[in-house]
N, C-alpha and C positions, 0 to 999 in steps of 0.2 A: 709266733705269729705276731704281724704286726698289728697294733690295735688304733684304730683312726678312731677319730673326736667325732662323732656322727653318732648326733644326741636323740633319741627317740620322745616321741610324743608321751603325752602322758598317761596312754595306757599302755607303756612297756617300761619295764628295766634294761639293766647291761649285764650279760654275763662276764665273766672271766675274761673272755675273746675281744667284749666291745658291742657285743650283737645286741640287737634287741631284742629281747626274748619277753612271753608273759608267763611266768610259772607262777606264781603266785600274788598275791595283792597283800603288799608290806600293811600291818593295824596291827600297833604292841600298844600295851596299855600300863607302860610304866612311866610313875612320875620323873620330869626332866627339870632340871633347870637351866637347858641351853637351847638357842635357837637351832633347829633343823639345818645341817648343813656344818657349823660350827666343828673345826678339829679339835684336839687336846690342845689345853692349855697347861705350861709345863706348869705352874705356877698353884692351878687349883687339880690336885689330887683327888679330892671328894665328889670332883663336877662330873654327873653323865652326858657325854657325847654323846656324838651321831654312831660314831665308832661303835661304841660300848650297845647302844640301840639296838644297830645293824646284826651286831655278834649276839645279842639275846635274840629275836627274830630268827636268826639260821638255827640257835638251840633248838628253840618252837619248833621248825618247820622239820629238822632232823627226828626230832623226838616224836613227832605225828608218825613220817614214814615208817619210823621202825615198828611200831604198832601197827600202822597198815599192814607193811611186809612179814612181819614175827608174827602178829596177835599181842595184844595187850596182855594175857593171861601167861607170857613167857617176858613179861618185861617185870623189873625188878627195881623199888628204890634201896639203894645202898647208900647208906650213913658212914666214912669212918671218920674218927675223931684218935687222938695221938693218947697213948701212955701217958707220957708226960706233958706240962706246960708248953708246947711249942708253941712260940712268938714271931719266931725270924722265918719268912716267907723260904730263901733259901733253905735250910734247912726242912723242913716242908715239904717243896719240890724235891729233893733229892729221897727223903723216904719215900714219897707217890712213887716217884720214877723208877725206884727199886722194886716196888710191890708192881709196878705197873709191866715191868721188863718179865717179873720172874711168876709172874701171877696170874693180873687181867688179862693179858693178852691171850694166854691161853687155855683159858679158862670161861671166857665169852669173847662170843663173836663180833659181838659190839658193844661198847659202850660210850656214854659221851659222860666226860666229870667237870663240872667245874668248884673252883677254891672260893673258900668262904670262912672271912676275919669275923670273929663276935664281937663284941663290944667290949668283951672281958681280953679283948685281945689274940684271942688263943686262935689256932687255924684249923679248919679241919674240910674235908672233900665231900659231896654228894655228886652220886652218881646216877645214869638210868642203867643199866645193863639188861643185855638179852641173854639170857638161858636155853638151855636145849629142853627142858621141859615145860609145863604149865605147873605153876605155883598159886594161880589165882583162885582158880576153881573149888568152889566149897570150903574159901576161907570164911573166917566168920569176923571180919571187922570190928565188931560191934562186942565181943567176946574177948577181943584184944584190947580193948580202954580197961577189961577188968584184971588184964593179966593173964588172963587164960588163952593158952598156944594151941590146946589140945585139935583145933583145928585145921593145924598145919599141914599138908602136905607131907608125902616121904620126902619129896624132891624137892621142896624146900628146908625141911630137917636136917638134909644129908649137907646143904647149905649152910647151915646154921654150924654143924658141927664142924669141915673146913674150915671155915673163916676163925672161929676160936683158937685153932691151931698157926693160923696162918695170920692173921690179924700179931698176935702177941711175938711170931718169931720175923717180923717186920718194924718190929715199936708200933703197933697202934695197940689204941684199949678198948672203949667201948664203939659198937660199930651194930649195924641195924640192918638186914636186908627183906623187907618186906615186899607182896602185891602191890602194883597198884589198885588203892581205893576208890579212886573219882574215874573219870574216863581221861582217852591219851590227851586230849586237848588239854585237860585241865592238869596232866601232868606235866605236861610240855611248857603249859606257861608257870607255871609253878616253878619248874629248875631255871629257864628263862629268867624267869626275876631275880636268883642269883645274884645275873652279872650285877643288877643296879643296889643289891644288895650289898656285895664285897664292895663298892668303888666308894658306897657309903662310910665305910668302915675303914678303908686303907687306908694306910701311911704315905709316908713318901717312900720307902724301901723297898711298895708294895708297886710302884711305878713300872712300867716296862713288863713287871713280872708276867709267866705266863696265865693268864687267868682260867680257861676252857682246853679240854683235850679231848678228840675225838678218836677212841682208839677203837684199832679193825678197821678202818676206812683208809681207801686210797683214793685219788682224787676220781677213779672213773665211777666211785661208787657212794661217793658225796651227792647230796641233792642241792645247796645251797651255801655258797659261801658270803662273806661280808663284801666282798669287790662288787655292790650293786647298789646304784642309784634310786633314793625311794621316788614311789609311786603317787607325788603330790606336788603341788604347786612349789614347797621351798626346794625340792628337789629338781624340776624343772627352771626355777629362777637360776640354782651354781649349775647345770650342766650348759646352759646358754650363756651366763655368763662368763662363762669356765672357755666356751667356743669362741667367743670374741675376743677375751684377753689373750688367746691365742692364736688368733686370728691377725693382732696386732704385730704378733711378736715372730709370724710367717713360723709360727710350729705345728705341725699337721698330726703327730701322733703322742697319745701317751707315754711310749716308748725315748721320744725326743726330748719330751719334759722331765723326763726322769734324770734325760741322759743330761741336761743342761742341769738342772736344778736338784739333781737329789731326790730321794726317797718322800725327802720330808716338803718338799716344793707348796704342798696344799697349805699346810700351815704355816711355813715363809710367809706364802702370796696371798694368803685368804683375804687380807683387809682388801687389798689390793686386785684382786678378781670378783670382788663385791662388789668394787666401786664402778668395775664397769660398765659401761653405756650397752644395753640392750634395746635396738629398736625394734624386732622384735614383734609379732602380735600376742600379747599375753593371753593364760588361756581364763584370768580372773582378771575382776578388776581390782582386788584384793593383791593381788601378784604384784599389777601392772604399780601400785599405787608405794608397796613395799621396793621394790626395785629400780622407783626413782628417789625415793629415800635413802637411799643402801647407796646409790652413784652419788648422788648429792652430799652427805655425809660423809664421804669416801673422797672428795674432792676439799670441801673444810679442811678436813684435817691434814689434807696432801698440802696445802695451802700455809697452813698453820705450821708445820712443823719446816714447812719452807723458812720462812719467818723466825722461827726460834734458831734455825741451823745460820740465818744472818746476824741473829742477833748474840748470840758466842762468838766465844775467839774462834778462830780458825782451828781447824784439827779438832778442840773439845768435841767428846762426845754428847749426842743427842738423847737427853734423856724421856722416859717415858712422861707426856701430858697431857691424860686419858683426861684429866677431871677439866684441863681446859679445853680440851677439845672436842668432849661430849657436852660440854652446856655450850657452845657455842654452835657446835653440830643443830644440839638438839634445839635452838634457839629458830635455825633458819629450816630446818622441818618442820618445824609448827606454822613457821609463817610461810611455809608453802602448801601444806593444811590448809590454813583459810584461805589461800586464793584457790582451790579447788575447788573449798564450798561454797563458796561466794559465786566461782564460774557454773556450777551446777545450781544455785540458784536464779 
């Protein structure tokens, strides 16, 4: 299906399709240090995206349904951690994928795992899984800070005893499968935090790699995926701006942008679909006031690196001149700050 640029207001998202749909209202509450909208940069490894955001948020809202749909009292957190020191991501992936192929899949109907690097390096998985039975009921939590299991369930014993077997004839060693204790919200954003967990910790080896899996789902039985636009003013500012730079450029569908520019086109073009002119009724003045900064800034440095490409020989490459170009940027933002507030006075 073809997907046309036909940006919804800001009480919708986009699904898959393009459509405007409102299934949920995007609110995660993990620390960032990039602005909303912002792709990867190849360069900082450690940085949480909007990406990395989007893909915690669908964990969240995945991990509510299946408690809706299951009951919390048949959802399960699983721990495992490797036998040995494994370090190399690769390596990693391939034992999950092993256990994953010859094990989870048919052994729960759902699960969603994501990977997670310690400090100490080493790697290891948490997962939510659903179970065919209840494990929750008349656990005693509070009897498990002193060691005592005698609370267990059959149906989670008989747990317990599988995964010893199966755990060690895969290379993992120690491994955890408990109730959840809190309720699904809090377990949801709990595996959620995660992703800004691992990106914390990653290397550069750790790039690209798969971070999150959702196994047992096909896409008609997905509730939520990352292909959706948040539900806030920066989100609002790149889908308009994103329409006009392509407005410019007489491209009418997502489809077309791909097809000219690649996969990777957003963070090609990002500086360069910032900068453009939204005229627009903003739906803040907050918006309105960041979006003529973002074009004006956008234009500087369009300016400046004009400048620097005359001032080389011919052919030399253009190199990066972020630090010139951000105090001079930032020089004529400020002074177009004061004539705002000067005009409001």
């Amino acid at each position: 299906m073809v997907r046309h640029l036909v940006h919804p207001g800001r009480g919708s998202q986009v699904d898959r399709e393009g459509r405007a749909v409102d299934l949920v209202s995007p609110s995660l509450s993990i620390s960032n240090n990039s602005t909303e909208g912002n792709l990867d940069n190849e360069g900082e490894i450690n940085k949480l995206t909007g990406g990395h955001k989007r893909m915690a948020f669908v964990i969240t809202h995945e991990i509510k349904c299946l408690a809706k749909k299951h009951g919390i009292e048949k959802l399960g957190f699983f721990t495992l951690t490797f036998s040995d020191h494994v370090t190399k991501m690769i390596d990693a992936q391939k034992r999950f994928n092993s256990l994953n192929t010859h094990v989870l899949k048919g052994r729960y109907s759902n699960a969603i795992g994501v990977v997670e690097r310690q400090e100490s390096m080493r790697l290891h998985f948490h997962l939510v899984v659903v179970l065919a039975r209840d494990i929750r009921t008349g656990f005693d939590f509070a009897a498990l800070e002193r060691r005592d299991y005698s609370s267990a369930s059959s149906a989670l014993r008989e747990e317990w005893c599988f995964w010893r077997e199966a755990c060690a004839r895969f290379g993992f060693g120690r491994h955890e499968l408990l109730p959840v204790k809190s309720s699904a919200e809090g377990i949801a954003y709990y595996v959620g935090g995660y992703v800004a967990k691992n990106v914390e910790q990653r290397i550069r080896e750790d790039k690209g790699a798969r971070m999150v899996r959702f196994i047992g789902y096909h896409p008609a039985t997905r509730h939520a995926y990352s292909t959706f636009a948040w539900n806030n003013s920066n989100g609002w500012l790149w889908r308009h701006k994103l329409a006009a730079w392509c407005k410019a450029q007489n491209i009418e569908t997502l489809d077309r942008l791909k097809e000219i520019y690649g996969r990777r086109w957003a963070y090609l073009f990002q500086e360069e679909i910032m900068a453009t002119r939204v005229d627009e009724v903003h739906p803040d003045l907050v918006t309105a006031e960041r979006s003529s900064n973002l074009t004006l800034v956008g234009h500087v440095k369009a300016q400046l690196v004009e400048e620097e490409k005359e001032r080389r020989a011919p052919g030399a490459r253009v190199y990066q001149l972020k630090e010139r170009v951000y105090e001079q940027a930032a020089r004529v933002v400020e002074f177009q700050k004061q004539q705002l507030v000067s005009a409001r006075k």
